[in-house]
ZADO-1210 file (C-alpha; in nm, 4 decimals, padded with zeros to 6 digits):
<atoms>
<atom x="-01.8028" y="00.6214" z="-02.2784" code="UNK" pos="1"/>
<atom x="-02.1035" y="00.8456" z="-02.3172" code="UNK" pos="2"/>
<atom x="-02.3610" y="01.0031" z="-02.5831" code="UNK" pos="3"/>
<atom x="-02.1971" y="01.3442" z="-02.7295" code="UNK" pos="4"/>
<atom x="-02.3444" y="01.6051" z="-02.5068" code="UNK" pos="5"/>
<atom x="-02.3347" y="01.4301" z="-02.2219" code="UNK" pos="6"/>
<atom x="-02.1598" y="01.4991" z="-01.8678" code="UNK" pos="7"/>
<atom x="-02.1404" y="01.1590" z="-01.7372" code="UNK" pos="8"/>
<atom x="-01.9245" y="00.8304" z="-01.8458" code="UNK" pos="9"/>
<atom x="-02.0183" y="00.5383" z="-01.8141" code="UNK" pos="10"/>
<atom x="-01.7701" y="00.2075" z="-01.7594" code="UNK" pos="11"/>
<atom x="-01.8170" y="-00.0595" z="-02.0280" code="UNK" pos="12"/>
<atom x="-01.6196" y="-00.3931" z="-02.0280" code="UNK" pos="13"/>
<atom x="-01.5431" y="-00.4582" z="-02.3624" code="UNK" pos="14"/>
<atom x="-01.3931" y="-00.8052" z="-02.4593" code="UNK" pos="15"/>
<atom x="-01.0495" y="-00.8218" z="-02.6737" code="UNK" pos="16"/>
<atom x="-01.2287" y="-00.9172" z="-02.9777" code="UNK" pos="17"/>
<atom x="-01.3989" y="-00.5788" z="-03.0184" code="UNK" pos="18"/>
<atom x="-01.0717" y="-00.4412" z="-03.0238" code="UNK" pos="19"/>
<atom x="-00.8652" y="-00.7016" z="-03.2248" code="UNK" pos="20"/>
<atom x="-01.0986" y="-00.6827" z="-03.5058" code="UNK" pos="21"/>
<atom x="-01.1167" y="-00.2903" z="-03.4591" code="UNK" pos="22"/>
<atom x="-01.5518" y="-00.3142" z="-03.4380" code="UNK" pos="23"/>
<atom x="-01.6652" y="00.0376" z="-03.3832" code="UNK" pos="24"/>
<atom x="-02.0491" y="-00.0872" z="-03.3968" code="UNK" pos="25"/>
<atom x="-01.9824" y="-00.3830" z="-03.1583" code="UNK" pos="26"/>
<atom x="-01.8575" y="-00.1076" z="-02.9058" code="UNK" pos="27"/>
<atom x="-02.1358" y="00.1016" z="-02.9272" code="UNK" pos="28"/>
<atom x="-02.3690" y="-00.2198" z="-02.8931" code="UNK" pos="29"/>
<atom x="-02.1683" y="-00.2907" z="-02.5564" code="UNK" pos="30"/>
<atom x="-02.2253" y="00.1220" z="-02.4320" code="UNK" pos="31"/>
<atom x="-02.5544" y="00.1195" z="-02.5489" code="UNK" pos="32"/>
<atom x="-02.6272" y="-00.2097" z="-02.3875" code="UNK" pos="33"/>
<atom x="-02.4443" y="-00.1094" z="-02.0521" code="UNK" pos="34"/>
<atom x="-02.6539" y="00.2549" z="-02.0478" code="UNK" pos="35"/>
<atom x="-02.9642" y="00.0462" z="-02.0728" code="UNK" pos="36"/>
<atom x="-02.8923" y="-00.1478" z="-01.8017" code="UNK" pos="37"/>
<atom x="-02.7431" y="00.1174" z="-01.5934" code="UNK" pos="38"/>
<atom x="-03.0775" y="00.3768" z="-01.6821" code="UNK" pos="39"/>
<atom x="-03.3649" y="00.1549" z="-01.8375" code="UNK" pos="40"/>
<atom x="-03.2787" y="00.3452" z="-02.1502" code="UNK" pos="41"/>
<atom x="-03.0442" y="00.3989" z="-02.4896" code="UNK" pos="42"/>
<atom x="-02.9849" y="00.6066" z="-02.7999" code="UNK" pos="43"/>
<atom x="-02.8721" y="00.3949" z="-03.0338" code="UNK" pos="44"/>
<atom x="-02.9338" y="00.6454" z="-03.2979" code="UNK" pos="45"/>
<atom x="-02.6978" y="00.8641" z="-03.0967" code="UNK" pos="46"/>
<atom x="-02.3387" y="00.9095" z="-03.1278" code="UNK" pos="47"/>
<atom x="-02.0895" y="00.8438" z="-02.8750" code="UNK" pos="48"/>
<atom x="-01.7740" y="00.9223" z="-02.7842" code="UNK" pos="49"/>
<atom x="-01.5001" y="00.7323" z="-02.5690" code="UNK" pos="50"/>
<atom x="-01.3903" y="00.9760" z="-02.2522" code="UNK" pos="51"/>
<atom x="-01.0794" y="00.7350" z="-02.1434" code="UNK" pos="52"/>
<atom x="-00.9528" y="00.3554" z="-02.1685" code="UNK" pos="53"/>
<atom x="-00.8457" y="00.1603" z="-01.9112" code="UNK" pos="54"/>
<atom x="-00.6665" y="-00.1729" z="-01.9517" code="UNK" pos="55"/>
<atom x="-00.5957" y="-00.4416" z="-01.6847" code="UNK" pos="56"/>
<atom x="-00.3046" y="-00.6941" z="-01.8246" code="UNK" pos="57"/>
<atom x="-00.2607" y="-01.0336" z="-01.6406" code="UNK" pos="58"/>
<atom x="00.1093" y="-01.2008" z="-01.6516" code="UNK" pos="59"/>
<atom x="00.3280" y="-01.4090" z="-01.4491" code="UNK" pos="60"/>
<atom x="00.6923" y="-01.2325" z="-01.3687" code="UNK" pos="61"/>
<atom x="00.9594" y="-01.3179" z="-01.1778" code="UNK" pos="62"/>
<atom x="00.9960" y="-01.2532" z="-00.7966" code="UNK" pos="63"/>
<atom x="01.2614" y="-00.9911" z="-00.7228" code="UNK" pos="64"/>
<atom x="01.5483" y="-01.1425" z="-00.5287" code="UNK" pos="65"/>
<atom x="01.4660" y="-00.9942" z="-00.1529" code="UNK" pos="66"/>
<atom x="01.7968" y="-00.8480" z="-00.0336" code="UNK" pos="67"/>
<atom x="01.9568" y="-00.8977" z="00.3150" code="UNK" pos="68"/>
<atom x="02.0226" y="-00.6182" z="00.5319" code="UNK" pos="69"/>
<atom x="02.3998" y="-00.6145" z="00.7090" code="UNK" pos="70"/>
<atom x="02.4430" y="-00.8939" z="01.0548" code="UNK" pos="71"/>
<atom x="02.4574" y="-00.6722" z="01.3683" code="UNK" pos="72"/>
<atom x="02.4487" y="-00.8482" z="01.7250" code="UNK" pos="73"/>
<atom x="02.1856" y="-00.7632" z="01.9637" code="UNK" pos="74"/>
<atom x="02.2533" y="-00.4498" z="02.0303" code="UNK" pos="75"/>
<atom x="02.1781" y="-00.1746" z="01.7944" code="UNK" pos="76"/>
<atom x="02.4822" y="00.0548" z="01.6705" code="UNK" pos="77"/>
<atom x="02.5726" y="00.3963" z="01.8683" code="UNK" pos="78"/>
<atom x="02.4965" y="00.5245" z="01.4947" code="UNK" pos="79"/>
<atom x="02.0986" y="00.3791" z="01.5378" code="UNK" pos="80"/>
<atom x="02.0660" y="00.5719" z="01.8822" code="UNK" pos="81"/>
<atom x="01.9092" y="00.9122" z="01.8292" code="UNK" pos="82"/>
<atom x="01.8642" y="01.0006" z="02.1611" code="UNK" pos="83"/>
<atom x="01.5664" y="01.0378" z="02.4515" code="UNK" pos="84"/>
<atom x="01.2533" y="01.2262" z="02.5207" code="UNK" pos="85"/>
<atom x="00.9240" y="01.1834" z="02.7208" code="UNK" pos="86"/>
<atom x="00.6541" y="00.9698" z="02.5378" code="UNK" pos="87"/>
<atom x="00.3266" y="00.9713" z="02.7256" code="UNK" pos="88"/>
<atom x="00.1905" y="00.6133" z="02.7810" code="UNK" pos="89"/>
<atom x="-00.1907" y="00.5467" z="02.8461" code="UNK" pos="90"/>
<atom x="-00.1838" y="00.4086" z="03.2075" code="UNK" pos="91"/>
<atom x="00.1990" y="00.4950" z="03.2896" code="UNK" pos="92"/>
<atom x="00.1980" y="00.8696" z="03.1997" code="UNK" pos="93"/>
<atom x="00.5444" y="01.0385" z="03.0579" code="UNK" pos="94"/>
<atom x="00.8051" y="00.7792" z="03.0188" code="UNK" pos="95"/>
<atom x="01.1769" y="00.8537" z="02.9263" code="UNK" pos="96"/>
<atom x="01.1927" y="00.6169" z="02.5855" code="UNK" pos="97"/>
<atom x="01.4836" y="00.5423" z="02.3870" code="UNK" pos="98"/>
<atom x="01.4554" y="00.7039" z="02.0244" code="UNK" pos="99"/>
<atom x="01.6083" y="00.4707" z="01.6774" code="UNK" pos="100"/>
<atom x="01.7253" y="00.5808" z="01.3356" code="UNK" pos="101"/>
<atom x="01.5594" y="00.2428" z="01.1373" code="UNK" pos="102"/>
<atom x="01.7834" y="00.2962" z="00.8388" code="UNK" pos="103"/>
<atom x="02.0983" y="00.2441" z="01.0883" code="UNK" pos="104"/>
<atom x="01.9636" y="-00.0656" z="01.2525" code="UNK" pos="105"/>
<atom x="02.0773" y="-00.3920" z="01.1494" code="UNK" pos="106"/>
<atom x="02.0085" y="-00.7426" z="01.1418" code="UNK" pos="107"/>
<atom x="01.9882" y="-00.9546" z="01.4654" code="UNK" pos="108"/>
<atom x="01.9312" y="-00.5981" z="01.6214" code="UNK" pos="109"/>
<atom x="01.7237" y="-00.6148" z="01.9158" code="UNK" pos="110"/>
<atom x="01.4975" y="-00.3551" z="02.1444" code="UNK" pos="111"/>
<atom x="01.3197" y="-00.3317" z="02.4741" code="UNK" pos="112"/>
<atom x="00.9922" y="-00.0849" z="02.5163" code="UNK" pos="113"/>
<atom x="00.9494" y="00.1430" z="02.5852" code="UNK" pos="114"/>
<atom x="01.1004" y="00.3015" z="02.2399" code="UNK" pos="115"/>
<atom x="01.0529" y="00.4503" z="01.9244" code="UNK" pos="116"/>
<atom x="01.2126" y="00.2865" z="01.5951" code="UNK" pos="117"/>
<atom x="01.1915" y="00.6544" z="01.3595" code="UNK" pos="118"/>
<atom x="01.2086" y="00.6742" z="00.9876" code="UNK" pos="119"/>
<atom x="01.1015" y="00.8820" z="00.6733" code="UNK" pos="120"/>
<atom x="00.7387" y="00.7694" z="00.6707" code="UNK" pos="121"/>
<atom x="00.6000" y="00.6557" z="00.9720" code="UNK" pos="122"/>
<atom x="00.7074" y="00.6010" z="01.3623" code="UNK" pos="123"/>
<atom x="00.7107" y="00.2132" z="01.4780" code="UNK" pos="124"/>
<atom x="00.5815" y="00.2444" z="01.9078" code="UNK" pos="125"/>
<atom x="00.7527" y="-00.0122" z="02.1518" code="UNK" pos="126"/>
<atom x="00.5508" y="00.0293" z="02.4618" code="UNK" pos="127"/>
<atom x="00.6596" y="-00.1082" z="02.7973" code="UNK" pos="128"/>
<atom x="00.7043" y="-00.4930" z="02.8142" code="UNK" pos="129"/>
<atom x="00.7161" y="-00.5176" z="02.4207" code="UNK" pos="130"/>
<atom x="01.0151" y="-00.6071" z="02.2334" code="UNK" pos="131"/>
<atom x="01.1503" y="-00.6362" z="01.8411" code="UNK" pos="132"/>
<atom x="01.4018" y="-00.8245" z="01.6548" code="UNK" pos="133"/>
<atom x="01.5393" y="-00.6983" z="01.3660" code="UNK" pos="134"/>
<atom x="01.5212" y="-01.0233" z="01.0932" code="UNK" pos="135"/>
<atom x="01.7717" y="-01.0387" z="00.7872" code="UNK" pos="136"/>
<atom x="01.5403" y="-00.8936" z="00.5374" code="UNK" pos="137"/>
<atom x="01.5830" y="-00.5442" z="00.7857" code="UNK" pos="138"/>
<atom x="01.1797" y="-00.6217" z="00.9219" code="UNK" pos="139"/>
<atom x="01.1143" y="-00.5027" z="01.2524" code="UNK" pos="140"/>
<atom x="00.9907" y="-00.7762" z="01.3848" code="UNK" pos="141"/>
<atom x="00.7809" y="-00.7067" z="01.7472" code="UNK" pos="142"/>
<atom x="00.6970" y="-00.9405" z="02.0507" code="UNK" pos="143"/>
<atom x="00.3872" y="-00.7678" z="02.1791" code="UNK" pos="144"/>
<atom x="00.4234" y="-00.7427" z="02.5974" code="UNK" pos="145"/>
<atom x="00.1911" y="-00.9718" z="02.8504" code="UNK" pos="146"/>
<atom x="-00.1578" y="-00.8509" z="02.9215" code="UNK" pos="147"/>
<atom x="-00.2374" y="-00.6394" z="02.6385" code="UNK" pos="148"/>
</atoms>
């Protein structure tokens, strides 16, 4: 809310009764009440106006049913393999890594760093001496190497 005129909003919290009983004056109370004790002053005499409402709504719903991706064995499919290139790690300079299509992998999948596990969004990093499991919920699931 804010006075008519004015540039800046200010948040007020304003309890369900205010609305439920549909009590302009108790909402300007609450903004003038908030503007005092967010300036050291009000206009009560003063219009205001509201610039936007927000609401937050508290409820209990039901879980969605987490879906299994297909069983693979431990090796990925030729379909997951998109090929090789030269990944620079800190320490071990370029290093020939192994490059994955995440969508193709499947369950029980498995993968020795150094490699790259690709996909729309982001780009999951194996470096050497890690290693990741693919669990049945399609979660790359990574064993970080010794000594790091």
């Amino acid at each position: 809310m804010r006075y008519v005129g004015q540039e800046h909003a200010v948040t007020v919290d304003l309890p369900m009764a205010v609305f439920s009983r549909q009590n302009r004056a108790a909402i300007k109370r609450h903004f003038d009440d908030m503007h005092a004790l967010r300036y050291g002053t009000c206009a009560p005499g003063e219009p205001a106006e509201i610039v936007s409402l927000r609401s937050t709504v508290t409820g209990v719903v039901r879980k969605p049913p987490q879906e299994k991706i297909g069983r693979g064995g431990p090796t990925p499919p030729k379909a997951a393999f998109a090929g090789k290139r030269a990944v620079y790690f800190d320490g071990r300079g370029f290093i020939p890594t192994r490059t994955f299509a995440r969508a193709m992998l499947a369950a029980g999948n498995r993968i020795k760093g150094p490699a790259l596990v690709e996909e729309h969004a982001s780009t999951t990093v194996l470096m050497p001496g890690d290693a990741l499991s693919v669990d049945p919920f399609g979660n790359l699931v990574i064993s970080v190497g010794k000594g790091r």
